[in-house]
N, CA, C and O atoms as CSV, one atom per row, in Angstrom:
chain,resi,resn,atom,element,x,y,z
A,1,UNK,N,N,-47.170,-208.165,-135.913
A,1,UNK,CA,C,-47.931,-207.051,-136.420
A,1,UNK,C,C,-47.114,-205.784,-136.174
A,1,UNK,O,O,-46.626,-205.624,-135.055
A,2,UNK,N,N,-46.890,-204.697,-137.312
A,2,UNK,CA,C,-46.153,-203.765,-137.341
A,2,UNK,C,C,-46.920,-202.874,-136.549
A,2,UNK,O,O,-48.147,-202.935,-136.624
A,3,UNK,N,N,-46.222,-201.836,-135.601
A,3,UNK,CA,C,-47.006,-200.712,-135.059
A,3,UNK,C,C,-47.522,-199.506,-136.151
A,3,UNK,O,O,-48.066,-198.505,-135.684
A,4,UNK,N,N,-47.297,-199.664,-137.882
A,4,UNK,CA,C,-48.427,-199.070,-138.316
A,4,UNK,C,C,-49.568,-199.962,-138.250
A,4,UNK,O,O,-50.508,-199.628,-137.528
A,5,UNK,N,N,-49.637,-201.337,-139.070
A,5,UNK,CA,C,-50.274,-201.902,-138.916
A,5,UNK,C,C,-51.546,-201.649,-137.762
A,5,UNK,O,O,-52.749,-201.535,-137.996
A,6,UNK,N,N,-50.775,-201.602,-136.332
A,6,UNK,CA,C,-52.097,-201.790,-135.739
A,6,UNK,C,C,-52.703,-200.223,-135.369
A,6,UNK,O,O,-53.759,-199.925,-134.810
A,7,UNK,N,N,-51.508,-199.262,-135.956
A,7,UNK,CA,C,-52.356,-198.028,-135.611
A,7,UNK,C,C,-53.206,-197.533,-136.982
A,7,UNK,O,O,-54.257,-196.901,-136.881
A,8,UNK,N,N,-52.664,-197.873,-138.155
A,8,UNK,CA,C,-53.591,-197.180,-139.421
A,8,UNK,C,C,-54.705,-198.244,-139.537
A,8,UNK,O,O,-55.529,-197.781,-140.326
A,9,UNK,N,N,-55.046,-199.283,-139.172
A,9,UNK,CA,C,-55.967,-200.404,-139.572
A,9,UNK,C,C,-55.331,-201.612,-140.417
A,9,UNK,O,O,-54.202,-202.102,-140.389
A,10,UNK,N,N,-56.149,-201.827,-140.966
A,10,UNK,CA,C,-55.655,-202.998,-141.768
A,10,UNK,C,C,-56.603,-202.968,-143.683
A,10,UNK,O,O,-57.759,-202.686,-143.997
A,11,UNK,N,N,-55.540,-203.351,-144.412
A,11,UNK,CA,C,-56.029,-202.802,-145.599
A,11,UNK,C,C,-56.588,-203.972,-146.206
A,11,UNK,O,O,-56.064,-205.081,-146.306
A,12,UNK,N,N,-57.694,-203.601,-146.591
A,12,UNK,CA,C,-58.499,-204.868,-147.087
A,12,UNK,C,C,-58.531,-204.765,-149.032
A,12,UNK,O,O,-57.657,-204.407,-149.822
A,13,UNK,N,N,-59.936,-205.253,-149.249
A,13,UNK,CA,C,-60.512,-205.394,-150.515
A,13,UNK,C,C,-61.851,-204.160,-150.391
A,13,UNK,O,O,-62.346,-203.612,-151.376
A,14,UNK,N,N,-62.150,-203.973,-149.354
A,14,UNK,CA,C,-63.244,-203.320,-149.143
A,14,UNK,C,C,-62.802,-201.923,-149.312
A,14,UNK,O,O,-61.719,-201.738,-148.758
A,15,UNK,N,N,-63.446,-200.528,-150.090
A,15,UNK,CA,C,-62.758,-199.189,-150.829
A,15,UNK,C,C,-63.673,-198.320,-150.269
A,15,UNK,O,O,-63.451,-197.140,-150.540
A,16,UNK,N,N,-64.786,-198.574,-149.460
A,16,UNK,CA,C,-65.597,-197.410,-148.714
A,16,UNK,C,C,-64.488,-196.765,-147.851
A,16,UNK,O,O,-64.103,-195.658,-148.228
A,17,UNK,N,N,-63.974,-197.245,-146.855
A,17,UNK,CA,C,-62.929,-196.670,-146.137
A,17,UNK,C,C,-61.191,-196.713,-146.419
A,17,UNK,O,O,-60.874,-197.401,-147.390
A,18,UNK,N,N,-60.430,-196.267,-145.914
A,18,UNK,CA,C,-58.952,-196.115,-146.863
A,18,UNK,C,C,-58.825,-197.863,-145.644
A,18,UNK,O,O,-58.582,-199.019,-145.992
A,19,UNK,N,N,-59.010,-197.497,-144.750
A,19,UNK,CA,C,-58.735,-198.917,-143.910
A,19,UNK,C,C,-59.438,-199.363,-143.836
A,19,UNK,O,O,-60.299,-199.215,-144.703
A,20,UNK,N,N,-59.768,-200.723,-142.216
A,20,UNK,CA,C,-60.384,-201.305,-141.409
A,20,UNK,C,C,-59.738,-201.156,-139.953
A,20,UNK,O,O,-58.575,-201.269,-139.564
A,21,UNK,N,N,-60.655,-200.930,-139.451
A,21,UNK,CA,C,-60.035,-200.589,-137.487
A,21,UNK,C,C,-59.936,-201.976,-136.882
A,21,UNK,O,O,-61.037,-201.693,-136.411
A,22,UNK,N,N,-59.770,-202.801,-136.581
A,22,UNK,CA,C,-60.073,-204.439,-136.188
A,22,UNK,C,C,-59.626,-203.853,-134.830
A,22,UNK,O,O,-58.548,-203.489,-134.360
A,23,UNK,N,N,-61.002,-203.918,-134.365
A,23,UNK,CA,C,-61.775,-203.679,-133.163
A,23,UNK,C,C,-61.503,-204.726,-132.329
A,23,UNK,O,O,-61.081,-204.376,-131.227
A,24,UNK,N,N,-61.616,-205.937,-132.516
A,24,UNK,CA,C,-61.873,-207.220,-132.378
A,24,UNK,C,C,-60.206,-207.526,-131.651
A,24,UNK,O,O,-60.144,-208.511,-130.914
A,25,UNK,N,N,-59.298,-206.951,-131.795
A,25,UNK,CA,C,-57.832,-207.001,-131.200
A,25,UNK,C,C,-57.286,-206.301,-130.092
A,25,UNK,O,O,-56.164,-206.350,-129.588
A,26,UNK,N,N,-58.711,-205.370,-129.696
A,26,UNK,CA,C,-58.072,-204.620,-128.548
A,26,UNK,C,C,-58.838,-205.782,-126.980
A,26,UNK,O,O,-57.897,-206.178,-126.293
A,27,UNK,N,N,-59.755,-206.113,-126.623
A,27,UNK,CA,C,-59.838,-206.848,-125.574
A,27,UNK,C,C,-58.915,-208.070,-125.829
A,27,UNK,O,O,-58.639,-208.679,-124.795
A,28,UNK,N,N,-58.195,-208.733,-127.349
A,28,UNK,CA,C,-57.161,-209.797,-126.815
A,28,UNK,C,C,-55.838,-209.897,-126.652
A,28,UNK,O,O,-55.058,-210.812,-126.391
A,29,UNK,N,N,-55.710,-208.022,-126.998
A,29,UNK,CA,C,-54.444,-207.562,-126.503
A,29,UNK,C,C,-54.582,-207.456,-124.961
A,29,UNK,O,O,-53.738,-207.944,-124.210
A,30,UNK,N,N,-55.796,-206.728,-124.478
A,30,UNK,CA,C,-55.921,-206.348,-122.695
A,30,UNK,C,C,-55.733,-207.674,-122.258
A,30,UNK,O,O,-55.218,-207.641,-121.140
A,31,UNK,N,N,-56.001,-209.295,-122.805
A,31,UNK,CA,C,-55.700,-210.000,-122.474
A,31,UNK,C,C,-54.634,-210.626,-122.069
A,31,UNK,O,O,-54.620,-211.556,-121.263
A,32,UNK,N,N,-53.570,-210.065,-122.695
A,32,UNK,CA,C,-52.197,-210.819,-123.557
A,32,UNK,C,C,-51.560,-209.741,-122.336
A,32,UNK,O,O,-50.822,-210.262,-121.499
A,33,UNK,N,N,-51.753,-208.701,-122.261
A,33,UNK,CA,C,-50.612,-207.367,-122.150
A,33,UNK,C,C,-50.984,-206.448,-120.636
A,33,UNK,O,O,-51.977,-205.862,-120.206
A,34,UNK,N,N,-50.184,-206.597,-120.355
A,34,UNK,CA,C,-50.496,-205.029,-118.917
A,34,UNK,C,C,-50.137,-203.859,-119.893
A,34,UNK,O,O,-49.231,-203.316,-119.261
A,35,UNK,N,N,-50.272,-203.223,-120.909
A,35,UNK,CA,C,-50.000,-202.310,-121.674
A,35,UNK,C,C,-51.361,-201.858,-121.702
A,35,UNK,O,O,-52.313,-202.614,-121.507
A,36,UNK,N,N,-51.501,-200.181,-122.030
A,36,UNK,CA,C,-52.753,-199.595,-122.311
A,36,UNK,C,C,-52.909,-199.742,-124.009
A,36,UNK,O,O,-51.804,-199.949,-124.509
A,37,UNK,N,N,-53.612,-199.706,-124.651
A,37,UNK,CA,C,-54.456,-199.969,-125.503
A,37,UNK,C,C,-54.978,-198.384,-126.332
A,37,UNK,O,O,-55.960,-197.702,-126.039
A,38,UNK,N,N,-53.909,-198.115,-127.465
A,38,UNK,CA,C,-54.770,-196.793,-128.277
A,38,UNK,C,C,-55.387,-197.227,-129.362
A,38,UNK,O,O,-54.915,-197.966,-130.226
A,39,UNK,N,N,-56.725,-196.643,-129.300
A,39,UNK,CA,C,-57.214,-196.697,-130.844
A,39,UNK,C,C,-57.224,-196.094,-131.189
A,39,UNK,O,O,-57.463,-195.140,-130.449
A,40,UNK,N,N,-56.990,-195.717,-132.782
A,40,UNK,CA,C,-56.935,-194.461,-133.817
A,40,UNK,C,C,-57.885,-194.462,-134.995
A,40,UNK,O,O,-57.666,-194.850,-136.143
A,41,UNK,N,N,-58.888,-193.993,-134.522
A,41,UNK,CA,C,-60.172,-194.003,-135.340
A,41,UNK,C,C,-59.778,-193.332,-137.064
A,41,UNK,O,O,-60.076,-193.580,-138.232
A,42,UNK,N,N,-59.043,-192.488,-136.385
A,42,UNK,CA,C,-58.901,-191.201,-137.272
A,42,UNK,C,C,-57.822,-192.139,-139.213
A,42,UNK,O,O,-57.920,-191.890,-140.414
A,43,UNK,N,N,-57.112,-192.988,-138.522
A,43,UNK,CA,C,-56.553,-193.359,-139.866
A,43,UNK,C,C,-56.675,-194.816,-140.134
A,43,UNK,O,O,-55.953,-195.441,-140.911
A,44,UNK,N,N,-57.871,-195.414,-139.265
A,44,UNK,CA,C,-58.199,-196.376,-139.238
A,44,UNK,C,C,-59.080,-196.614,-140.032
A,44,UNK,O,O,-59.307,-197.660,-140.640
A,45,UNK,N,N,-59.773,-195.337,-140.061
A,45,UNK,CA,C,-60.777,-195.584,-141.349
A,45,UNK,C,C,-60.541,-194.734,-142.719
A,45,UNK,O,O,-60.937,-195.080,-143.832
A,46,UNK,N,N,-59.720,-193.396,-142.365
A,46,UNK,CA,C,-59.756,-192.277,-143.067
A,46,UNK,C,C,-61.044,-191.506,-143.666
A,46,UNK,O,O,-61.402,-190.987,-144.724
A,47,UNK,N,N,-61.456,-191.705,-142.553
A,47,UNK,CA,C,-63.286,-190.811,-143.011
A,47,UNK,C,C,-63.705,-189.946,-141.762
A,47,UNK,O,O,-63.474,-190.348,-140.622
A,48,UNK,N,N,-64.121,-189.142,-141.931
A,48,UNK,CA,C,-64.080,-187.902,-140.516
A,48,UNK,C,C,-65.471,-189.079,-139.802
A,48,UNK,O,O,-65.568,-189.616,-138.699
A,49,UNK,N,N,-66.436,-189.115,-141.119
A,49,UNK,CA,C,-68.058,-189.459,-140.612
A,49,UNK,C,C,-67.718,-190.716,-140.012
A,49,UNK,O,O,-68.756,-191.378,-140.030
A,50,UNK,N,N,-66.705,-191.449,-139.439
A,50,UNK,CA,C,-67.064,-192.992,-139.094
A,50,UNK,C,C,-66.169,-192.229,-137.282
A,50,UNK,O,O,-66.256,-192.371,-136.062
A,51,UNK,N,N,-65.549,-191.602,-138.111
A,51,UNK,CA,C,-64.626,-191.456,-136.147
A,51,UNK,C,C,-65.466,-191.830,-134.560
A,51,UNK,O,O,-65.284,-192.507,-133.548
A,52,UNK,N,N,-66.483,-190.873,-135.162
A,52,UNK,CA,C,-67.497,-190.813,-133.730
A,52,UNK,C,C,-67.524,-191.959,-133.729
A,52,UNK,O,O,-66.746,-192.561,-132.989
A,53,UNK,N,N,-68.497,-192.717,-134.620
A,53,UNK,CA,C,-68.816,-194.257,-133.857
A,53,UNK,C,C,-67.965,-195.626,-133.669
A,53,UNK,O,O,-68.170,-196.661,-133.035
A,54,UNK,N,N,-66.868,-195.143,-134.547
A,54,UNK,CA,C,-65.717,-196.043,-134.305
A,54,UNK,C,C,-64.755,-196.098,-132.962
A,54,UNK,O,O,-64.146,-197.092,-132.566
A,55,UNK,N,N,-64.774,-194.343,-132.155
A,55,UNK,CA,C,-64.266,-194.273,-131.077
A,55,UNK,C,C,-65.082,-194.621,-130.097
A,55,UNK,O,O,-64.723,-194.847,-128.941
A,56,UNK,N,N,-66.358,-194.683,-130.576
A,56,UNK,CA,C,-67.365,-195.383,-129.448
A,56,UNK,C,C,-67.174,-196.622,-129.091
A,56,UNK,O,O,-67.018,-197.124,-127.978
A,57,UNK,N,N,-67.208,-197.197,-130.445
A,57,UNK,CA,C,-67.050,-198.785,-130.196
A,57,UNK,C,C,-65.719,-199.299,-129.507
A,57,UNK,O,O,-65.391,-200.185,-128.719
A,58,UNK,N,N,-64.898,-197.876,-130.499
A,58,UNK,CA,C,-63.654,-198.862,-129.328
A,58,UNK,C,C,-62.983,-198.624,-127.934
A,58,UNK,O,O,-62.049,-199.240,-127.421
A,59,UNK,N,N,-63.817,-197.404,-127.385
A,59,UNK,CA,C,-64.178,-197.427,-125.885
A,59,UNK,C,C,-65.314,-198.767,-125.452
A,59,UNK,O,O,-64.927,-199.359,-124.444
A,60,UNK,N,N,-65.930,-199.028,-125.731
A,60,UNK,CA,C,-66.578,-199.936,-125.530
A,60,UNK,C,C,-65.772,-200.963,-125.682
A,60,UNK,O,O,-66.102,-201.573,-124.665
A,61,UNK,N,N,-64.990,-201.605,-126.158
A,61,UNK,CA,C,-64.575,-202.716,-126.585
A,61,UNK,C,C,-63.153,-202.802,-125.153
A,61,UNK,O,O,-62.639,-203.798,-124.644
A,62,UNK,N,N,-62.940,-201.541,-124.930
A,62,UNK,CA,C,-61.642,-201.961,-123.778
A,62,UNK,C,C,-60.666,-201.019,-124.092
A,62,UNK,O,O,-59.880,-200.727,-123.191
A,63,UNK,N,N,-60.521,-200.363,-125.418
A,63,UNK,CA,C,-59.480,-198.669,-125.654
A,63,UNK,C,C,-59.324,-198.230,-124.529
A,63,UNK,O,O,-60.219,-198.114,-123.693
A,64,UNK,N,N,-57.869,-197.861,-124.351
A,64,UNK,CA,C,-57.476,-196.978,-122.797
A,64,UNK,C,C,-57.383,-195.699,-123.799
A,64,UNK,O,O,-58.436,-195.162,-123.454
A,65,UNK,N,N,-57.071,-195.194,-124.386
A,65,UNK,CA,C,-57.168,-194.111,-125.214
A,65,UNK,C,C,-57.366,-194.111,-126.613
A,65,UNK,O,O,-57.369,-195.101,-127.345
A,66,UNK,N,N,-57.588,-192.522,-127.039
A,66,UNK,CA,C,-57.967,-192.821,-128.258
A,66,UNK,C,C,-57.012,-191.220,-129.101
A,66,UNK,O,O,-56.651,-190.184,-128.542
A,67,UNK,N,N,-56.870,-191.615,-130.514
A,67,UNK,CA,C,-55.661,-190.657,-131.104
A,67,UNK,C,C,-56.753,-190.342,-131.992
A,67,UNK,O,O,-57.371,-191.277,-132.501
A,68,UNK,N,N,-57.087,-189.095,-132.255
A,68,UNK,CA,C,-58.067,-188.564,-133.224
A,68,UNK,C,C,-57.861,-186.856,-133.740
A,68,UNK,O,O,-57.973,-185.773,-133.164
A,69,UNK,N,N,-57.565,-187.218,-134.898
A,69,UNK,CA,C,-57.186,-185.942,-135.773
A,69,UNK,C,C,-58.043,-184.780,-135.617
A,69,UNK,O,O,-59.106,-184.842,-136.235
A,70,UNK,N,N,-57.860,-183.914,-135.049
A,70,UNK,CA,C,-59.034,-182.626,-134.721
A,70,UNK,C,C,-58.062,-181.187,-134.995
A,70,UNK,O,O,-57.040,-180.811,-134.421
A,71,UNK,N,N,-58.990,-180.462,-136.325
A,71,UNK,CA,C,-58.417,-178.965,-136.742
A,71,UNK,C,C,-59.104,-177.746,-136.938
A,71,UNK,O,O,-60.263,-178.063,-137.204
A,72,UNK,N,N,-59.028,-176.913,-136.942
A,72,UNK,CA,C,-60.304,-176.345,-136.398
A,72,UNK,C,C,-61.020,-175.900,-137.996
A,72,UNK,O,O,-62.104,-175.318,-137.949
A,73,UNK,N,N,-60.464,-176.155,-139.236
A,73,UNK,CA,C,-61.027,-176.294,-140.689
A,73,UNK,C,C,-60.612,-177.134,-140.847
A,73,UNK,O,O,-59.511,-176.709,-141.197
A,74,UNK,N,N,-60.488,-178.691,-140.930
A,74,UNK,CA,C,-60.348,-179.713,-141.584
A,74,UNK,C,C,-60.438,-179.758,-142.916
A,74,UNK,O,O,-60.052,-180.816,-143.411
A,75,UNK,N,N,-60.908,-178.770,-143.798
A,75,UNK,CA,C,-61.008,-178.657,-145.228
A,75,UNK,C,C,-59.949,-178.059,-145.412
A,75,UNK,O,O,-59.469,-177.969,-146.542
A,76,UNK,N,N,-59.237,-177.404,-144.087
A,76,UNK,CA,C,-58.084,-176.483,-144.561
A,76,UNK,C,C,-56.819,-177.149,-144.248
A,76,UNK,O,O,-55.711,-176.674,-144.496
A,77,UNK,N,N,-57.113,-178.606,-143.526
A,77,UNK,CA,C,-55.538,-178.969,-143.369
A,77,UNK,C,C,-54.734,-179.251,-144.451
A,77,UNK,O,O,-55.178,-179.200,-145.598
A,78,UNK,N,N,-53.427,-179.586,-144.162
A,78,UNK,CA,C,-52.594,-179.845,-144.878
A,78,UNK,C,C,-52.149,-181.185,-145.210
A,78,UNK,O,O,-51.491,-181.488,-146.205
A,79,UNK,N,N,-52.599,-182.038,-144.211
A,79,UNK,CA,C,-52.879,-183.344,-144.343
A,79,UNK,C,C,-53.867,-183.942,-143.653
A,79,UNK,O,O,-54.340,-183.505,-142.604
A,80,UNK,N,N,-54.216,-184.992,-144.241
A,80,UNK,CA,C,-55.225,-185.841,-143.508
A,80,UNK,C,C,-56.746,-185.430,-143.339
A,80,UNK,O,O,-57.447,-186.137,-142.615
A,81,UNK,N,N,-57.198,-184.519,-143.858
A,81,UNK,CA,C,-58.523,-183.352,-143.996
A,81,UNK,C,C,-59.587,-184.482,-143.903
A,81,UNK,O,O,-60.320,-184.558,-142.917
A,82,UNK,N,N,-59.670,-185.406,-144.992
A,82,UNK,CA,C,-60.876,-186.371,-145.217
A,82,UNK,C,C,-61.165,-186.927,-143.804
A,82,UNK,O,O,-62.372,-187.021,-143.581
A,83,UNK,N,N,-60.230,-187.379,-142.639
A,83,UNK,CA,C,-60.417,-188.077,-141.112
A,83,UNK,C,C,-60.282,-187.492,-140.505
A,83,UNK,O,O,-60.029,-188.020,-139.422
A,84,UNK,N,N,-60.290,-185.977,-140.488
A,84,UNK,CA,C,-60.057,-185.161,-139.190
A,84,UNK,C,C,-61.783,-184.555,-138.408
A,84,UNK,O,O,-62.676,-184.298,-139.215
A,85,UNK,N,N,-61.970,-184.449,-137.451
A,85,UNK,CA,C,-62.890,-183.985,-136.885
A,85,UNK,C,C,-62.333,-182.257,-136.769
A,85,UNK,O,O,-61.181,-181.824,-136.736
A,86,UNK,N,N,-63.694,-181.499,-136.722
A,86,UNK,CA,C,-63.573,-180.133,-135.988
A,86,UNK,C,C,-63.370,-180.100,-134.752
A,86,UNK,O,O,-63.323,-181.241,-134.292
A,87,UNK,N,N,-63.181,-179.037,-133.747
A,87,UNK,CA,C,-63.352,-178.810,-132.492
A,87,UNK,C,C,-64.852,-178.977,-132.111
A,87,UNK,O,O,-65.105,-179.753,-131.189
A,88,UNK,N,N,-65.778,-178.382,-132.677
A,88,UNK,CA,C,-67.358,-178.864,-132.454
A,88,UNK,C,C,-67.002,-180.374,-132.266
A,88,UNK,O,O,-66.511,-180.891,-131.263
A,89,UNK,N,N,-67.303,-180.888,-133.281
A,89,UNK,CA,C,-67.285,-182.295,-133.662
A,89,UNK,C,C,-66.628,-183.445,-132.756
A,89,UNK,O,O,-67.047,-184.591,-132.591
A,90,UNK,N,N,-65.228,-182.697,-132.090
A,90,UNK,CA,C,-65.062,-183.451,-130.973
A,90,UNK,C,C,-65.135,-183.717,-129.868
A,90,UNK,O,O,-64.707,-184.630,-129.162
A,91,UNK,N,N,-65.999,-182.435,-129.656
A,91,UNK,CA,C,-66.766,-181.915,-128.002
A,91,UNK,C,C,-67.538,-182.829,-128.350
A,91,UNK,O,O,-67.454,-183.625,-127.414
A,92,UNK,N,N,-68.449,-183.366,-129.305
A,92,UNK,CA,C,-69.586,-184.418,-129.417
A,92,UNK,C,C,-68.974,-185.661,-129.262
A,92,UNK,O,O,-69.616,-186.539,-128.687
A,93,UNK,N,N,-67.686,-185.931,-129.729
A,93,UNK,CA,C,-66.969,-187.338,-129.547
A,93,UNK,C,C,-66.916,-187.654,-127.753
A,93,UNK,O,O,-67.297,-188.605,-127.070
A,94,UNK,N,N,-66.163,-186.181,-127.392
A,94,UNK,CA,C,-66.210,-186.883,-126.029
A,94,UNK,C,C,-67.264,-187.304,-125.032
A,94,UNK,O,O,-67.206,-188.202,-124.192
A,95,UNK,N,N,-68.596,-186.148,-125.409
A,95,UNK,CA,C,-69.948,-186.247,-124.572
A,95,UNK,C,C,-70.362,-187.487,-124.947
A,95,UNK,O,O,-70.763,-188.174,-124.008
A,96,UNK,N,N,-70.396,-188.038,-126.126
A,96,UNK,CA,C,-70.176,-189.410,-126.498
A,96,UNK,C,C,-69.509,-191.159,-125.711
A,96,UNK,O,O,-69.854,-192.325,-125.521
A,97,UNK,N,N,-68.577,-190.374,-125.542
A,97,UNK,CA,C,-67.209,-191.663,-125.282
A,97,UNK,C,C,-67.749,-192.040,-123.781
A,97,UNK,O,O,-68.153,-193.126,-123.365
A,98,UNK,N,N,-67.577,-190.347,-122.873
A,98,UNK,CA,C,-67.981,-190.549,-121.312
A,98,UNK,C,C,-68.857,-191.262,-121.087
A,98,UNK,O,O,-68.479,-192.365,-120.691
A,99,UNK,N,N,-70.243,-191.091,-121.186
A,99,UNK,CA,C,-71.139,-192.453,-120.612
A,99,UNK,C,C,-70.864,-193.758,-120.798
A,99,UNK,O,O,-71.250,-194.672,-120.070
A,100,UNK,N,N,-70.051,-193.879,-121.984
A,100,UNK,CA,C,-69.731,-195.209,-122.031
A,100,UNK,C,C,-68.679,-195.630,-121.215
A,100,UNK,O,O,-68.931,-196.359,-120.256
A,101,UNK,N,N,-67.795,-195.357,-121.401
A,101,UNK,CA,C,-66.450,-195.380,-120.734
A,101,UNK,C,C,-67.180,-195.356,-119.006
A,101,UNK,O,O,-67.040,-196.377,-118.332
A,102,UNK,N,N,-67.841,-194.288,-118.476
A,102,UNK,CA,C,-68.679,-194.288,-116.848
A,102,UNK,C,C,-69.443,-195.920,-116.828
A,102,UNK,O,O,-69.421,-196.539,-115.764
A,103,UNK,N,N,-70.076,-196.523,-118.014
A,103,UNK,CA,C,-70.669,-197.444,-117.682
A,103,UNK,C,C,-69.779,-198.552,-117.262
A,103,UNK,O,O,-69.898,-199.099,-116.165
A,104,UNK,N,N,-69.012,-198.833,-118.018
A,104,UNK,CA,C,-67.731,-199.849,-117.991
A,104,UNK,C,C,-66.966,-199.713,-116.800
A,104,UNK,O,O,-66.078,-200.520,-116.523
A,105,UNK,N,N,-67.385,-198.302,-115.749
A,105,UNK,CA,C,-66.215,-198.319,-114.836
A,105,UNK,C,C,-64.830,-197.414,-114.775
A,105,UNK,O,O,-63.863,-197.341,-114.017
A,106,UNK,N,N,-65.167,-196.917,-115.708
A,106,UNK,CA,C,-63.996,-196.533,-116.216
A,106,UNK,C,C,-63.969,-194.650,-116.256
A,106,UNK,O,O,-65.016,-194.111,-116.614
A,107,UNK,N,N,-62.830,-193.800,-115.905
A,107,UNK,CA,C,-63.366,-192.657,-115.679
A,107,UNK,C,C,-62.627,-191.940,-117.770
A,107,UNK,O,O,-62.098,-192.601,-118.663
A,108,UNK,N,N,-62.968,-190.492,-117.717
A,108,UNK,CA,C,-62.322,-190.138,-118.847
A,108,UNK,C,C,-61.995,-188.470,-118.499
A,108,UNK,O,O,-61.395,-187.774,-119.319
């Protein structure tokens, strides 16, 4: 698996999102690997509206970090606008991520 591959997602048949995040590969990498584990919500799906719950899940799932496009007009970037979060928007990602990440043990 190419390191875009596992950082943009994986490209399906399915056209709601530009990708797929395969979630499902980060606890059998923590398995496989003493390596930390990034997920990239942000071009995994290419949709601002899925980031939040996609970085949820993949704190939940075992993510040691997470890479997420944040500008402070996302309508105004120059690339990537459709998956980027605001600065609001990612103060909510993290108040988000922490309890989960605290439940698991895990600090952020």
């Amino acid at each position: 698996m190419s390191q875009r591959t596992v950082r943009s997602g994986i490209r399906t048949f399915e056209e709601y999102t530009r990708n797929t995040l395969a979630l499902n590969i980060i606890p059998v990498i923590k398995k496989l690997s003493h390596l930390p584990i990034i997920a990239d919500p942000s071009h995994g799906t290419g949709r601002a509206d899925l980031v939040i719950p996609m970085s949820r899940a993949a704190v939940a799932v075992g993510a040691d970090g997470l890479i997420v496009e944040v500008h402070p007009r996302p309508e105004k970037a120059l690339v990537d606008g459709p998956q980027t979060l605001n600065f609001a928007q990612f103060e909510g990602l993290m108040k988000e991520c922490k309890p989960i990440a605290q439940s698991l043990g895990r600090k952020m």
